[in-house]
ROSE-4610 file (N, C-alpha, C; in Angstrom, 1 decimal, always signed):
// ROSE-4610
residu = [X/X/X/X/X/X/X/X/X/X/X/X/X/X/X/X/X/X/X/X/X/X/X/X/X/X/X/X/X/X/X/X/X/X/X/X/X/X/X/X/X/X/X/X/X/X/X/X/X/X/X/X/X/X/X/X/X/X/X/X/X/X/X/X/X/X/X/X/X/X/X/X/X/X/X/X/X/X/X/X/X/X/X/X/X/X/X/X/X/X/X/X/X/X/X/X/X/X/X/X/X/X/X/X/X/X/X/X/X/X/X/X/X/X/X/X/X/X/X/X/X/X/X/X/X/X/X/X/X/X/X/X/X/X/X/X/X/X/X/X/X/X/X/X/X/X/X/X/X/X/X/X/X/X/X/X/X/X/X/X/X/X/X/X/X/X/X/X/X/X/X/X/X/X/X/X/X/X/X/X/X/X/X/X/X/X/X/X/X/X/X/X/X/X/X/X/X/X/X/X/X/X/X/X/X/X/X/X/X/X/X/X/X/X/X/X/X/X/X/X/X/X/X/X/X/X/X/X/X/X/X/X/X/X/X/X/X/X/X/X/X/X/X/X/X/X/X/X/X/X/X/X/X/X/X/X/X/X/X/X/X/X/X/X/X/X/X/X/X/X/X/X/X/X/X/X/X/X/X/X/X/X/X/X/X/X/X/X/X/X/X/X/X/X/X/X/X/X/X/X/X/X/X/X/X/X/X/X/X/X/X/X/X/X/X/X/X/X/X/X/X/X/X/X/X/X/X/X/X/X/X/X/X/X/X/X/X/X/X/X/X/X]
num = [1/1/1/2/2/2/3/3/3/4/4/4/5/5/5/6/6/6/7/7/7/8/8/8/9/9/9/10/10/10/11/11/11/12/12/12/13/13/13/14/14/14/15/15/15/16/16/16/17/17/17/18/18/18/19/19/19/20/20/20/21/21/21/22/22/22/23/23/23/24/24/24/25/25/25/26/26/26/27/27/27/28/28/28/29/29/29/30/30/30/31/31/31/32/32/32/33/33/33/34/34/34/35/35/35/36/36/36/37/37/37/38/38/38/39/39/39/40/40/40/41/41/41/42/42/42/43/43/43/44/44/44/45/45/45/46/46/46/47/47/47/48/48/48/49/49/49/50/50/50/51/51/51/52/52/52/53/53/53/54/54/54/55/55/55/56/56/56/57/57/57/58/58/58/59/59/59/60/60/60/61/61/61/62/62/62/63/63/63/64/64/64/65/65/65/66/66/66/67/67/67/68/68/68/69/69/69/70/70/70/71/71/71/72/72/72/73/73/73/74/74/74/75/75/75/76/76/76/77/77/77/78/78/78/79/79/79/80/80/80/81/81/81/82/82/82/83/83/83/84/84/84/85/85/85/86/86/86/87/87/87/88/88/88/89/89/89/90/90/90/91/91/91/92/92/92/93/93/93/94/94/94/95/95/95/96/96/96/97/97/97/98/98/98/99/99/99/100/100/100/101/101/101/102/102/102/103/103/103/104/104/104/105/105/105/106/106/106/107/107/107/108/108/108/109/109/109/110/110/110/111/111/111/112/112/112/113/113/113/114/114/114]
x = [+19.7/+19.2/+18.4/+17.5/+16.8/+16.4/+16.1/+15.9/+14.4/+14.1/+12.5/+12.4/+11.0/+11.2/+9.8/+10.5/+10.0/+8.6/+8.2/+6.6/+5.7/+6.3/+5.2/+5.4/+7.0/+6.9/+7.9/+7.2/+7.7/+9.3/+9.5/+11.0/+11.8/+12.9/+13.7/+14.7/+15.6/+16.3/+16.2/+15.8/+15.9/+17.0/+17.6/+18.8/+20.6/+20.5/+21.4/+23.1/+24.2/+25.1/+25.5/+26.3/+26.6/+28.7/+28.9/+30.2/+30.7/+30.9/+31.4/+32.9/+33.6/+35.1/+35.7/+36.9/+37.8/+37.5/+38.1/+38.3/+36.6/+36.1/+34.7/+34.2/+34.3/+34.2/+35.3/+36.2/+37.2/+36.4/+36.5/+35.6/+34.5/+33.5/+31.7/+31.5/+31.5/+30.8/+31.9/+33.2/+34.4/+34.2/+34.4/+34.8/+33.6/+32.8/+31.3/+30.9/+30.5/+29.9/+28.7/+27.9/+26.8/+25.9/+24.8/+24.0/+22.9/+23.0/+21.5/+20.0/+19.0/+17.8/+17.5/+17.3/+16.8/+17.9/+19.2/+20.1/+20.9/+21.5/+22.4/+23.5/+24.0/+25.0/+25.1/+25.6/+25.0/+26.7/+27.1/+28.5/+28.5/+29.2/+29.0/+30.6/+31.2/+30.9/+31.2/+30.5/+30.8/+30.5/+30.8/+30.5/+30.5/+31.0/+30.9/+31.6/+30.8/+31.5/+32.1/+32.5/+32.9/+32.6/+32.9/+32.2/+33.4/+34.9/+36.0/+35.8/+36.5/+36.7/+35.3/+34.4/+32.7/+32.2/+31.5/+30.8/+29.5/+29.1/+27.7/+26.9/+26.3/+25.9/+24.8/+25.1/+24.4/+23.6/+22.1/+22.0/+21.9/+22.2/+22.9/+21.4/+21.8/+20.7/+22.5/+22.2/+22.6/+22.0/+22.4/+21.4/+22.4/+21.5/+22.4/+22.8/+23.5/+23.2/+21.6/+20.6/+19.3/+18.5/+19.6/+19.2/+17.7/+17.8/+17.4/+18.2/+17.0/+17.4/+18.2/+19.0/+20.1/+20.4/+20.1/+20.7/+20.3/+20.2/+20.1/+20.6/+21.2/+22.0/+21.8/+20.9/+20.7/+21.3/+21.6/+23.0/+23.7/+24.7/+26.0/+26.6/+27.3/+28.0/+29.7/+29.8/+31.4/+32.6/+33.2/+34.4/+34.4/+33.1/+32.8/+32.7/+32.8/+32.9/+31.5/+30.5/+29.6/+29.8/+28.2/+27.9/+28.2/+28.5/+28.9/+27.7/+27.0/+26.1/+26.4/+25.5/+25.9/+25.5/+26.1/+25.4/+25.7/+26.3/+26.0/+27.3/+26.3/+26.9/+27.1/+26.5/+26.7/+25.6/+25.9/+25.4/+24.7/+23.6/+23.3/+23.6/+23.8/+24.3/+23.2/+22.3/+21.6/+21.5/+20.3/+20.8/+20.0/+20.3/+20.0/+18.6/+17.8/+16.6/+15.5/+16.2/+14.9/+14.9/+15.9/+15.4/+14.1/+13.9/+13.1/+11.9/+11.8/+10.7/+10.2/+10.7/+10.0/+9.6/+9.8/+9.9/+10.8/+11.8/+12.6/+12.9/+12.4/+12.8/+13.9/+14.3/+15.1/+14.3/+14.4/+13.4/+12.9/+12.8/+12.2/+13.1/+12.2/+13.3/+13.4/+14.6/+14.4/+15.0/+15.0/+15.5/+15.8/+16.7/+17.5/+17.1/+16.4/+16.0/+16.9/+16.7/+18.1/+17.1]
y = [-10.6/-10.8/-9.6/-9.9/-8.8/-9.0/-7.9/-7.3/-7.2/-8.2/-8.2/-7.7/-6.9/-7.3/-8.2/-9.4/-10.5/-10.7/-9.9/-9.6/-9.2/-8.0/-7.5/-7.7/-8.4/-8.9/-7.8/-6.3/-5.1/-5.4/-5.0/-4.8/-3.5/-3.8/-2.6/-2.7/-3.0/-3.3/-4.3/-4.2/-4.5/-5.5/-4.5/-5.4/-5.1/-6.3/-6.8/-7.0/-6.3/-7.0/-7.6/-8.5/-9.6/-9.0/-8.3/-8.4/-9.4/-10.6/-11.9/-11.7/-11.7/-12.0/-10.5/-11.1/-10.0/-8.5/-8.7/-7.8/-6.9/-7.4/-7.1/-6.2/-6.6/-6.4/-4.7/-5.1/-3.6/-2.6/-3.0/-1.9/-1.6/-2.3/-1.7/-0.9/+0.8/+1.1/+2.3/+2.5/+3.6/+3.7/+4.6/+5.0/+4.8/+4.1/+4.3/+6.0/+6.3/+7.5/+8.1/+7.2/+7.2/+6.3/+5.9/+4.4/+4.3/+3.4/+3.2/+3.1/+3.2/+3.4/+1.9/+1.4/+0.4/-0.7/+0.1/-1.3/-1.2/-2.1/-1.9/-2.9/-2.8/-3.9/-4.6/-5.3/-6.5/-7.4/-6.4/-6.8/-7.6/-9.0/-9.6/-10.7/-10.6/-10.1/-8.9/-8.1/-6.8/-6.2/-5.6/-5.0/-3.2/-2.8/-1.4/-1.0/+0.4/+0.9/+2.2/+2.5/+4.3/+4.3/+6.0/+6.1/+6.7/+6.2/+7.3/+6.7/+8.0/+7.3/+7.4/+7.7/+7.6/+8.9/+8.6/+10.5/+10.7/+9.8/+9.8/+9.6/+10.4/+9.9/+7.9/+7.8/+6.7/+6.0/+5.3/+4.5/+3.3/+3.2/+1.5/+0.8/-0.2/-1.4/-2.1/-2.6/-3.1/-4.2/-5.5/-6.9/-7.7/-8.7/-9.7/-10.9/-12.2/-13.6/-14.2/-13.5/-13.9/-12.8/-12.1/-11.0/-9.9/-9.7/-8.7/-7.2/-6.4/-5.1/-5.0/-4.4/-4.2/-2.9/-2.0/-0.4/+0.1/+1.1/+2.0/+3.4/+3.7/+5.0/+5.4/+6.8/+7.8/+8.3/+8.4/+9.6/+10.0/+8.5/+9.0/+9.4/+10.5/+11.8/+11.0/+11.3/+10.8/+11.1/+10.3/+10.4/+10.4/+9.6/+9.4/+8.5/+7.5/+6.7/+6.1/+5.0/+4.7/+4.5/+4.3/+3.9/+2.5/+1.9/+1.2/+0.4/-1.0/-1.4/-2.7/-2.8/-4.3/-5.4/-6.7/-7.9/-8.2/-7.0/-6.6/-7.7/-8.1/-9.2/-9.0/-8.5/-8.1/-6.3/-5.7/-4.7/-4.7/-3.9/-3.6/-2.4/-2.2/-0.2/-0.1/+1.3/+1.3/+3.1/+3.3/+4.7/+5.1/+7.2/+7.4/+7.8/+7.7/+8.0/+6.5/+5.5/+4.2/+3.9/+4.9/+3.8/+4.7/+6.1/+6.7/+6.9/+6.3/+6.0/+5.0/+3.7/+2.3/+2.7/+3.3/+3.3/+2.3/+1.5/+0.3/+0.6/+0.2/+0.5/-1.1/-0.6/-2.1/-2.4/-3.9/-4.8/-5.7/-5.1/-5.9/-7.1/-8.0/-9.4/-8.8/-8.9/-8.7/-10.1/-9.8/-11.6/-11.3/-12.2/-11.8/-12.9/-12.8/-14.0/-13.7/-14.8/-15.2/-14.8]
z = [-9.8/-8.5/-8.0/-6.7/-7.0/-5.0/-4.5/-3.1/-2.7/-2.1/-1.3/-0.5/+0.0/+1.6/+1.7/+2.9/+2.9/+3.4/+3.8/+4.6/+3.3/+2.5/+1.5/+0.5/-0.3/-1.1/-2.5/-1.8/-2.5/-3.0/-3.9/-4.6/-4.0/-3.3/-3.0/-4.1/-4.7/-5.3/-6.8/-7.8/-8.8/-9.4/-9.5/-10.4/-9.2/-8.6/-7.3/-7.7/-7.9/-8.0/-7.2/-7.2/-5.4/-5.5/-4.5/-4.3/-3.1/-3.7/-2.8/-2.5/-3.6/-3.4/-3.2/-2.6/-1.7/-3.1/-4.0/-5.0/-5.2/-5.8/-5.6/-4.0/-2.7/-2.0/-1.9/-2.3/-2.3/-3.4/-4.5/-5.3/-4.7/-4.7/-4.4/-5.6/-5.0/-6.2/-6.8/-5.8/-5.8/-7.5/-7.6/-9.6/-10.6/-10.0/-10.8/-11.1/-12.1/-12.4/-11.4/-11.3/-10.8/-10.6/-9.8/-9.7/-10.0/-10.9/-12.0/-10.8/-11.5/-10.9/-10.3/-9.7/-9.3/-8.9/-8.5/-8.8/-7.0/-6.5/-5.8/-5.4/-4.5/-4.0/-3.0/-3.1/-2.2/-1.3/+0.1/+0.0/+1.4/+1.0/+1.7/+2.2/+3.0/+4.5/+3.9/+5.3/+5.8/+6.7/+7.5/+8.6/+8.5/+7.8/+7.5/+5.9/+5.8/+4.7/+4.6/+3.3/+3.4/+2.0/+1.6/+0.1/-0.6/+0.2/-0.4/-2.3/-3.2/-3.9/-4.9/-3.9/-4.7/-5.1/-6.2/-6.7/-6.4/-5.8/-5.3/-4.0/-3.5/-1.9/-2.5/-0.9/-1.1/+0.2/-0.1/+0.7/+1.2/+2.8/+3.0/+4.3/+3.7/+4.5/+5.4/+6.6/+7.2/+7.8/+7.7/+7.8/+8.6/+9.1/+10.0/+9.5/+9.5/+9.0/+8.2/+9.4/+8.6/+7.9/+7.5/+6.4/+6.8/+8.6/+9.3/+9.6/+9.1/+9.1/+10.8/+10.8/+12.2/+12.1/+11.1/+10.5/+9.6/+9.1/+7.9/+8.0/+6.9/+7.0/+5.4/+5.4/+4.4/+4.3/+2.6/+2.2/+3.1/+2.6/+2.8/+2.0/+2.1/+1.3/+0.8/-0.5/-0.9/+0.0/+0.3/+1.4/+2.7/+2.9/+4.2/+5.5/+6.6/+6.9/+7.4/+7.0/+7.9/+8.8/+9.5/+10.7/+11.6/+12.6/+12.9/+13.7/+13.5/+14.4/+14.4/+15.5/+15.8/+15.1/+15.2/+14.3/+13.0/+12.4/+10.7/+10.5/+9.0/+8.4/+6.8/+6.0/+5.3/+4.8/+4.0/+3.7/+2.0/+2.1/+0.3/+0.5/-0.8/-0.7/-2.1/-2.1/-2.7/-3.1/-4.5/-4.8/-3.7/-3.5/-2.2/-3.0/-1.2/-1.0/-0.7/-1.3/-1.8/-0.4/+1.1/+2.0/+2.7/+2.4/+2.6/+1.8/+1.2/-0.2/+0.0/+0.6/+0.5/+2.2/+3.3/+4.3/+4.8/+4.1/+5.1/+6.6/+7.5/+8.9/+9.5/+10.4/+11.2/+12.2/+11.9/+12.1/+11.5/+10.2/+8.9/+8.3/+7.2/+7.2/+5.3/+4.8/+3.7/+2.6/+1.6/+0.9/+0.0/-0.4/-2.2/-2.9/-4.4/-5.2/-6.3/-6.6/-8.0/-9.0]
Protein backbone atom coordinates (compact mmCIF):
# COMPACT_ATOMS: atom_id res chain seq x y z
CA UNK A 1 0.00 0.00 0.00
CA UNK A 2 1.20 3.14 -0.62
CA UNK A 3 0.45 7.17 0.65
CA UNK A 4 -0.59 9.93 -1.94
CA UNK A 5 -1.31 13.18 -1.60
CA UNK A 6 -4.35 13.53 -3.55
CA UNK A 7 -3.86 16.95 -5.42
CA UNK A 8 -0.14 16.16 -6.68
CA UNK A 9 -0.20 12.79 -6.82
CA UNK A 10 3.47 12.82 -4.91
CA UNK A 11 4.24 9.59 -2.83
CA UNK A 12 4.60 10.30 0.92
CA UNK A 13 4.81 6.90 2.00
CA UNK A 14 5.93 3.99 -0.06
CA UNK A 15 5.46 0.87 1.37
CA UNK A 16 2.08 1.36 3.97
CA UNK A 17 1.60 -1.15 6.71
CA UNK A 18 -2.25 -1.07 7.75
CA UNK A 19 -2.63 -1.70 11.58
CA UNK A 20 -6.54 -2.61 11.51
CA UNK A 21 -6.96 -5.02 14.36
CA UNK A 22 -6.84 -4.37 18.08
CA UNK A 23 -3.39 -6.17 18.29
CA UNK A 24 -1.76 -4.47 15.46
CA UNK A 25 -3.12 -1.26 16.61
CA UNK A 26 -1.27 -1.89 20.18
CA UNK A 27 2.08 -2.72 18.56
CA UNK A 28 2.55 0.12 15.78
CA UNK A 29 5.93 0.37 15.68
CA UNK A 30 6.98 -0.22 19.83
CA UNK A 31 10.21 -2.74 19.52
CA UNK A 32 10.98 -2.14 15.93
CA UNK A 33 14.77 -1.34 15.57
CA UNK A 34 14.19 1.37 13.46
CA UNK A 35 11.93 2.59 10.30
CA UNK A 36 12.74 1.63 6.87
CA UNK A 37 13.04 4.56 4.28
CA UNK A 38 9.86 5.11 2.65
CA UNK A 39 7.60 3.08 4.89
CA UNK A 40 5.02 3.92 7.48
CA UNK A 41 1.82 3.05 9.41
CA UNK A 42 -1.24 3.43 8.84
CA UNK A 43 -3.42 3.05 12.31
CA UNK A 44 -6.75 3.03 12.13
CA UNK A 45 -9.11 3.91 14.40
CA UNK A 46 -7.12 6.20 16.26
CA UNK A 47 -7.17 9.22 17.78
CA UNK A 48 -3.72 9.61 19.31
CA UNK A 49 -0.53 8.10 19.91
CA UNK A 50 2.72 7.71 22.11
CA UNK A 51 6.20 6.32 21.20
CA UNK A 52 6.60 4.44 24.66
CA UNK A 53 8.49 1.41 24.03
CA UNK A 54 9.96 2.99 20.60
CA UNK A 55 13.80 3.69 19.62
CA UNK A 56 13.08 6.07 17.31
CA UNK A 57 11.54 9.61 16.98
CA UNK A 58 8.88 9.81 14.58
CA UNK A 59 6.58 11.55 12.26
CA UNK A 60 2.63 11.58 12.46
CA UNK A 61 -0.05 12.75 9.83
CA UNK A 62 -3.29 13.08 11.58
CA UNK A 63 -6.47 12.63 9.10
CA UNK A 64 -10.11 12.72 9.44
CA UNK A 65 -12.83 9.93 8.07
CA UNK A 66 -12.10 11.65 4.56
CA UNK A 67 -8.48 11.15 4.96
CA UNK A 68 -7.94 15.17 5.46
CA UNK A 69 -4.99 16.46 7.07
CA UNK A 70 -6.54 17.71 10.74
CA UNK A 71 -2.62 17.66 12.40
CA UNK A 72 0.89 16.98 12.03
CA UNK A 73 3.40 16.47 14.63
CA UNK A 74 7.34 16.30 13.89
CA UNK A 75 9.56 14.16 15.82
CA UNK A 76 8.23 12.81 18.28
CA UNK A 77 10.91 11.68 20.66
CA UNK A 78 10.66 7.91 22.30
CA UNK A 79 8.37 7.85 25.37
CA UNK A 80 6.36 10.41 24.53
CA UNK A 81 2.67 11.35 24.39
CA UNK A 82 1.17 12.99 21.05
CA UNK A 83 -0.68 15.70 20.33
CA UNK A 84 -4.31 15.76 20.64
CA UNK A 85 -6.65 17.34 17.74
CA UNK A 86 -9.78 17.37 16.72
CA UNK A 87 -11.70 15.07 14.22
CA UNK A 88 -8.76 12.52 14.04
CA UNK A 89 -9.77 9.31 12.82
CA UNK A 90 -7.04 7.48 12.11
CA UNK A 91 -3.24 8.37 11.95
CA UNK A 92 0.01 7.28 9.51
CA UNK A 93 3.16 7.38 11.60
CA UNK A 94 5.99 7.91 9.34
CA UNK A 95 10.06 8.08 9.53
CA UNK A 96 10.90 11.51 10.84
CA UNK A 97 11.44 14.47 8.76
CA UNK A 98 9.14 13.24 5.45
CA UNK A 99 6.60 15.73 6.93
CA UNK A 100 9.02 18.52 6.51
CA UNK A 101 10.54 17.34 3.29
CA UNK A 102 7.31 16.77 1.22
CA UNK A 103 6.00 20.11 2.92
CA UNK A 104 2.64 18.10 4.10
CA UNK A 105 0.53 20.94 5.66
CA UNK A 106 -3.20 20.41 7.21
CA UNK A 107 -5.55 20.94 4.87
CA UNK A 108 -4.48 18.75 2.31
CA UNK A 109 -6.50 15.50 1.12
CA UNK A 110 -4.19 12.53 1.09
CA UNK A 111 -5.21 8.72 -0.19
CA UNK A 112 -4.02 5.20 0.28
CA UNK A 113 -3.76 2.92 -2.97
CA UNK A 114 -3.66 -0.82 -2.71
Amino acid sequence: MKVLDEDTGVTIVENLKPAYSFTKRLKGLMFDKRMQPQSGVHIKPCTSVHTFFMKFPIDIIYVDKEMKVVGLEQSLEPGKIGKRFKNVHSVIELEVGRILDLGITVGQTIKIQQ
